[in-house]
SEGUNU-430648 format. One record per residue (C-alpha): residue number from 1; residue in one letter; chain; x, y, z negated. Coordinates in nm, 3 decimals. Example, Ala and Ser with C-alpha at 12.3 -4.5 7.8 and 13.67 -1.06 7.14 Angstrom:
! SEGUNU-430648
<n = 1; res = a; chain = A; px = 1.230; py = -0.450; pz = -0.780>
<n = 2; res = s; chain = A; px = 1.367; py = -0.106; pz = -0.714>
//
This chain:
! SEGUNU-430648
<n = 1; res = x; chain = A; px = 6.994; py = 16.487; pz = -10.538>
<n = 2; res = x; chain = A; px = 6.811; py = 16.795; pz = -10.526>
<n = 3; res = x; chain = A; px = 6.891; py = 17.169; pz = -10.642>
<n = 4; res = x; chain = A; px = 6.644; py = 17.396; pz = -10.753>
<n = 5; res = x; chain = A; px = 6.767; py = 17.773; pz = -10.804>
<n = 6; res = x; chain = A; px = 6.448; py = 17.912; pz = -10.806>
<n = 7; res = x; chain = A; px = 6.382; py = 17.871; pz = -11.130>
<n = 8; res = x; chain = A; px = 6.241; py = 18.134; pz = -11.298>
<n = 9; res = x; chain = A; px = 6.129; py = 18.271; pz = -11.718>
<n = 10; res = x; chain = A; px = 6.420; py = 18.033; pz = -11.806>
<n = 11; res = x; chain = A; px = 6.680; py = 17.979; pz = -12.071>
<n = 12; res = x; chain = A; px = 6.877; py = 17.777; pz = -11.751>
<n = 13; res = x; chain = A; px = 6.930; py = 17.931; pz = -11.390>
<n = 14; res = x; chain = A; px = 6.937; py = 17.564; pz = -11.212>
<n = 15; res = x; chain = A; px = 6.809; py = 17.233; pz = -11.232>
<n = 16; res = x; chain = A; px = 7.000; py = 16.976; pz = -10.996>
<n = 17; res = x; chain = A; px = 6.792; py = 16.656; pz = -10.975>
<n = 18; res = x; chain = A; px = 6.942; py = 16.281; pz = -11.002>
<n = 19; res = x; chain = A; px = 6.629; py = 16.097; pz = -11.036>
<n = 20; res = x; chain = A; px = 6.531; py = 16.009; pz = -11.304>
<n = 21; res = x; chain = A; px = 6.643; py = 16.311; pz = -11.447>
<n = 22; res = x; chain = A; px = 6.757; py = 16.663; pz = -11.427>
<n = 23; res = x; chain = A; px = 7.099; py = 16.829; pz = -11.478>
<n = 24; res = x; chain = A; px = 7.025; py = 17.156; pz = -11.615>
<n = 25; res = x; chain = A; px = 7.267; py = 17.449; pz = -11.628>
<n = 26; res = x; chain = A; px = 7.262; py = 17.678; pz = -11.895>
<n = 27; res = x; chain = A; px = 7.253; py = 18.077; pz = -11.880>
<n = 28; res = x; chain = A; px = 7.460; py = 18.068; pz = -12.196>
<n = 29; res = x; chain = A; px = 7.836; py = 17.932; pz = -12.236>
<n = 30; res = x; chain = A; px = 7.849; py = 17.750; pz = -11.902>
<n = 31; res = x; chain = A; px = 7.667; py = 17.447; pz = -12.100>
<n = 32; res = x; chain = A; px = 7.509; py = 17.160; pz = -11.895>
<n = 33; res = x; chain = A; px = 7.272; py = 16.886; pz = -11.967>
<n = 34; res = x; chain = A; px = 7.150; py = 16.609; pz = -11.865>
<n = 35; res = x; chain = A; px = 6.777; py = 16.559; pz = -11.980>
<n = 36; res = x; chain = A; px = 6.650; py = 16.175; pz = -11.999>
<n = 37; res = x; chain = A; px = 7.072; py = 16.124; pz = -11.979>
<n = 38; res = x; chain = A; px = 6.915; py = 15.758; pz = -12.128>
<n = 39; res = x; chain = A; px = 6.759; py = 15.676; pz = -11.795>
<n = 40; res = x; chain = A; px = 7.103; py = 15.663; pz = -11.588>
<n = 41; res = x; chain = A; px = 7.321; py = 15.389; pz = -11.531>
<n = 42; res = x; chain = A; px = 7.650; py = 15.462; pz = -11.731>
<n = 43; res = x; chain = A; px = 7.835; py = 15.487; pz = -11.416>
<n = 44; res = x; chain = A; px = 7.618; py = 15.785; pz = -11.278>
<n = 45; res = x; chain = A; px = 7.608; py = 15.968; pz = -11.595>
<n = 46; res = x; chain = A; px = 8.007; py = 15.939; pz = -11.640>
<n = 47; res = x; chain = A; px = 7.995; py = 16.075; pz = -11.310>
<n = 48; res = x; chain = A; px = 7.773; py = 16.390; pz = -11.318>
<n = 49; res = x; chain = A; px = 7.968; py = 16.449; pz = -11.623>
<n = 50; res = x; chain = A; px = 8.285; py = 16.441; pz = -11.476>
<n = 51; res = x; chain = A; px = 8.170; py = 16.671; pz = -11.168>
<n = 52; res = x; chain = A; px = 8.027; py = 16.934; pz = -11.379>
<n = 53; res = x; chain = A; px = 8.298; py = 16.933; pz = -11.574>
<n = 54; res = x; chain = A; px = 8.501; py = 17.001; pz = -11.307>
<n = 55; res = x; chain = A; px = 8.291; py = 17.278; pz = -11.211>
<n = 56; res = x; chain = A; px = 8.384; py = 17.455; pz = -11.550>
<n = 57; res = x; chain = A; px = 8.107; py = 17.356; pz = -11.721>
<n = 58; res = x; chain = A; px = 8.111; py = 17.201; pz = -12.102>
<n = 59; res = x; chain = A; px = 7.828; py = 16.854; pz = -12.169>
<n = 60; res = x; chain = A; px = 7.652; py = 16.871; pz = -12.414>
<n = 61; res = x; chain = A; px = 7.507; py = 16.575; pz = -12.493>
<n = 62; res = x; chain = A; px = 7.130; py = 16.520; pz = -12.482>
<n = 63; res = x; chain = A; px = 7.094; py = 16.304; pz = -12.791>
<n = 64; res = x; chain = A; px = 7.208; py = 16.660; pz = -12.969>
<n = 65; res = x; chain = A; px = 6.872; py = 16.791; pz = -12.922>
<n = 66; res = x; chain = A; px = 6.682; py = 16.459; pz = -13.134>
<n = 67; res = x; chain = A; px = 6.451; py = 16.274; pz = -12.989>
<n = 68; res = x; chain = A; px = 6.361; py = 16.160; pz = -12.637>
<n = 69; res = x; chain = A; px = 6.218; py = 16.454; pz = -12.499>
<n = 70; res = x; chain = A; px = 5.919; py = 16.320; pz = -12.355>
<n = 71; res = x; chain = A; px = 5.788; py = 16.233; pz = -12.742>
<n = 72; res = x; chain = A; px = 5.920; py = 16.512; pz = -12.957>
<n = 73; res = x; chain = A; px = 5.732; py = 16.826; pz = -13.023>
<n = 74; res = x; chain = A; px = 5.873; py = 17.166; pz = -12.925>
<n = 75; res = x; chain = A; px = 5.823; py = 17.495; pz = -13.082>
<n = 76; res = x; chain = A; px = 6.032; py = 17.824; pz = -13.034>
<n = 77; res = x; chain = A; px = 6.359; py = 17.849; pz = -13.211>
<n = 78; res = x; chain = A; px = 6.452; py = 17.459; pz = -13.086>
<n = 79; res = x; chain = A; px = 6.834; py = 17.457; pz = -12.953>
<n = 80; res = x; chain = A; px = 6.699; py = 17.276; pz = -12.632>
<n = 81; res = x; chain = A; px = 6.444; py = 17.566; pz = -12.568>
<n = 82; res = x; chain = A; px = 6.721; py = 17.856; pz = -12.655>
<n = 83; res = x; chain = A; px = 6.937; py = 17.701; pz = -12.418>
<n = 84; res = x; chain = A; px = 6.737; py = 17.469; pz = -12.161>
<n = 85; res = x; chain = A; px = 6.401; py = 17.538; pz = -12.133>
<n = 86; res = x; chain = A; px = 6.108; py = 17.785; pz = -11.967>
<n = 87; res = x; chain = A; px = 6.067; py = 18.061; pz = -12.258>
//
């Protein structure tokens, strides 16, 4: 796992990396998701989950957003942008 706080022009202020994927961490409402959530074994997503959860944060799930992100277009105004994303 890997933290990156240096992220910067952002609608998140960390990504925390579980390869495959990312765990991002919202600037707005203590949200947190997990992007490509698909790609982990059930077992490893329960437990990010439950960890940020802990941590005070609220899921939200990334099938809320639509499609897989790697195949769905993105334009400004998207919830995943507002609340994800680089701006």
């Amino acid at each position: 796992m890997l933290f990156d706080e240096n992220v910067q022009d952002a609608t998140y202020h960390a990504g925390i990396f579980v390869p495959p994927t990312e765990v991002r961490l919202s600037n707005f409402g203590c949200l947190v998701t997990i992007v490509g959530e698909e790609l982990l074994k059930r077992e490893v997503n329960d437990r990010v989950i439950q960890i940020v959860e802990c941590c005070g944060y609220t899921h939200v799930p990334f099938r809320l957003f639509g499609e897989p992100f790697v195949t769905r277009e993105r334009f400004n105004g998207d919830l995943f942008n507002q609340l994800f994303d680089y701006v």
